[in-house]
C-alpha positions in Angstrom: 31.8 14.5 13.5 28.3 13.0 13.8 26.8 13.5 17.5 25.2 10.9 19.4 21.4 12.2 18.5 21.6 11.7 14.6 23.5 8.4 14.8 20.6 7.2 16.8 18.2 8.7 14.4 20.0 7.3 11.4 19.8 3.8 13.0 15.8 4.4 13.8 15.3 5.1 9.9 17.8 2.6 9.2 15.6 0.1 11.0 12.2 1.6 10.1 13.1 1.4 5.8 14.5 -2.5 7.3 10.5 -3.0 8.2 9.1 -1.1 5.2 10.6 -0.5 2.5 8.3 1.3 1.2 7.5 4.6 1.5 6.2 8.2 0.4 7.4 11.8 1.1 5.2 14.4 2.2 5.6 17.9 3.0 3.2 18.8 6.0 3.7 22.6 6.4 0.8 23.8 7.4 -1.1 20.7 8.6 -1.9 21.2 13.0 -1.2 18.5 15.7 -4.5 17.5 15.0 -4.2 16.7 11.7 -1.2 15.2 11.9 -2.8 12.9 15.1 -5.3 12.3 12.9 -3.4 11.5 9.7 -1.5 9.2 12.1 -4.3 7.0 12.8 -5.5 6.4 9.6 -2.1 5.5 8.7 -1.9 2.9 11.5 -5.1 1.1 10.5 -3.1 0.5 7.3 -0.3 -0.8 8.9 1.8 1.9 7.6 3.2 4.6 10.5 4.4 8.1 9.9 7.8 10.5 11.0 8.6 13.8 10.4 12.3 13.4 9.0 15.5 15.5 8.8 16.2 15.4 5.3 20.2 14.4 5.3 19.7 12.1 7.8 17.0 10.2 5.8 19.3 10.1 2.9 22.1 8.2 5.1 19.8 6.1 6.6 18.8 5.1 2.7 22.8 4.7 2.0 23.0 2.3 4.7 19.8 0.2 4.7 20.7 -3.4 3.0 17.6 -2.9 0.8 18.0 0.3 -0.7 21.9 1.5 -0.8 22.3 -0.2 -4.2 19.8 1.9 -5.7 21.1 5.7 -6.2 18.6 7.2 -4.7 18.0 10.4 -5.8 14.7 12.6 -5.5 16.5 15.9 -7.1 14.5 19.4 -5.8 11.2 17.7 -4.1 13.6 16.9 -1.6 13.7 20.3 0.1 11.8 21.7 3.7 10.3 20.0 5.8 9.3 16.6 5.0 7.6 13.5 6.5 8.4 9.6 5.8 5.2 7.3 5.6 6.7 3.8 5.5 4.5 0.6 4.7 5.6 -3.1 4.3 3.0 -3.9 1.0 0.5 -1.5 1.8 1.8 1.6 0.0 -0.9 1.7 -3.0 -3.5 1.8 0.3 -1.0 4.3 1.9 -1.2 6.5 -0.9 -4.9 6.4 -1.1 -5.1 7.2 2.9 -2.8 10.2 1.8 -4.7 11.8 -1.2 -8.0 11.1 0.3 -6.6 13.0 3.4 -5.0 15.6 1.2 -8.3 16.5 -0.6 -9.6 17.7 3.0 -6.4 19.5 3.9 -4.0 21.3 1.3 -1.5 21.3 3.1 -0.6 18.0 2.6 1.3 17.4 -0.3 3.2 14.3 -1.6 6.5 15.2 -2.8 7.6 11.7 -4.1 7.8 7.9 -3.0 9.7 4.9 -3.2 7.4 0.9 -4.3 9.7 -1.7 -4.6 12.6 -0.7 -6.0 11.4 2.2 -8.2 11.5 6.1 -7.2 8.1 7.2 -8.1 7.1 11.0 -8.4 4.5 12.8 -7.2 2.2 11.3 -10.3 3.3 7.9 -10.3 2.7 7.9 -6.0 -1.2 9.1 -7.0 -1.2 6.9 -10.4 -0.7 3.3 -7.3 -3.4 5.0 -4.9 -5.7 4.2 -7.9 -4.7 0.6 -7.6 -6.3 -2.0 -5.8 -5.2 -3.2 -2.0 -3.1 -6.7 -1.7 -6.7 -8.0 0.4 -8.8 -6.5 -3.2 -6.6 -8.7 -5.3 -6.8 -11.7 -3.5 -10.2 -11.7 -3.4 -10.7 -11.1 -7.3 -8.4 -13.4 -7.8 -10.4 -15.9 -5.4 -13.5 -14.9 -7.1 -11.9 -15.8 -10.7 -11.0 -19.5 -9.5 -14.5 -20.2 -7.5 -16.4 -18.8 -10.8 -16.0 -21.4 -13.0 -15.8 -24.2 -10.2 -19.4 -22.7 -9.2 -20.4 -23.1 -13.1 -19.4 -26.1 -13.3 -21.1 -27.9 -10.5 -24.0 -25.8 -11.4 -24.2 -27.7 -14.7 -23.5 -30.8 -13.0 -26.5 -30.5 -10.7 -28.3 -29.7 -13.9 -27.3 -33.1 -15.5 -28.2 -34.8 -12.6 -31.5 -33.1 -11.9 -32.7 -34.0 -15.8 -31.8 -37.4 -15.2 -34.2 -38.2 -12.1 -36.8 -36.3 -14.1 -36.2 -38.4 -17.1 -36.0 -41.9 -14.7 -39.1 -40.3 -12.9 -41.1 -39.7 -16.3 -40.0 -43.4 -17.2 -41.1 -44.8 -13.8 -44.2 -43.3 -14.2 -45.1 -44.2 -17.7 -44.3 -47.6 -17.0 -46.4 -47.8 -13.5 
């Protein structure tokens, strides 16, 4: 029979997946309370927060959360020791640059797998979306791509314009 404790905790990461659905798996053996502080904060500025999990009781709060018990979620032998849940809403190709940047300074962080709507990805797939750009970097390519040609075109316009108060100057003035 369950106890009190991991029914709450299954309801917190019930919840927290509720919030974000997205998320990566990291071991953090190693790592100090200072690191981990510090891992924390970066993590916050990208709207994205971070728990040490117990492993089962992760994989019941998955079984129960609307938006991922109809996916078999299975993450086969990565899914051993002691691991940590970074959940994000949209955020998680930012996330998982935060995380590999942060792992480059500290080995002991290691991402074990993740989960980007609706797709288990593995430990390459998690590092192949930290190469990708943020939700705010697309929007403003995108942005960029729309006000390019507007900006072309009322360039040329002005140029149109411009040539014809020349030419109706040079007429004006040849004609006194």
């Amino acid at each position: 029979m369950a106890n009190a404790q991991n029914i709450a905790a299954v309801k917190d990461l019930k919840e927290r997946l509720e919030k974000k659905p997205n998320f990566i798996l990291a071991s953090y053996s190693g790592l100090t309370v200072e690191d981990m502080t510090n891992l924390r904060a970066k993590l916050r500025k990208e709207g994205s927060d971070m728990k040490v999990i117990k492993n089962n009781l992760f994989l019941r709060a998955l079984k129960v959360s609307e938006l991922h018990k109809d996916n078999n979620i299975d993450f086969g032998d990565v899914y051993k020791g002691p691991l940590a849940a970074i959940f994000s809403k949209d955020a998680l190709p930012t996330v998982a640059k935060v995380c590999k940047e942060f792992a480059k300074d500290k080995k002991a962080l290691e991402v074990k797998t993740g989960y980007f709507d609706g797709d288990v990805l593995g430990k390459n797939g998690v590092e192949a979306i930290a190469g990708l750009p943020s939700k705010q970097e697309l929007l403003t390519q995108i942005a960029r791509g729309i006000n390019t040609p507007t900006t072309q075109i009322a360039g040329g316009v002005n140029q149109i314009i411009a040539s014809l108060a020349r030419a109706i100057q040079a007429v004006g003035e040849k004609n006194g």
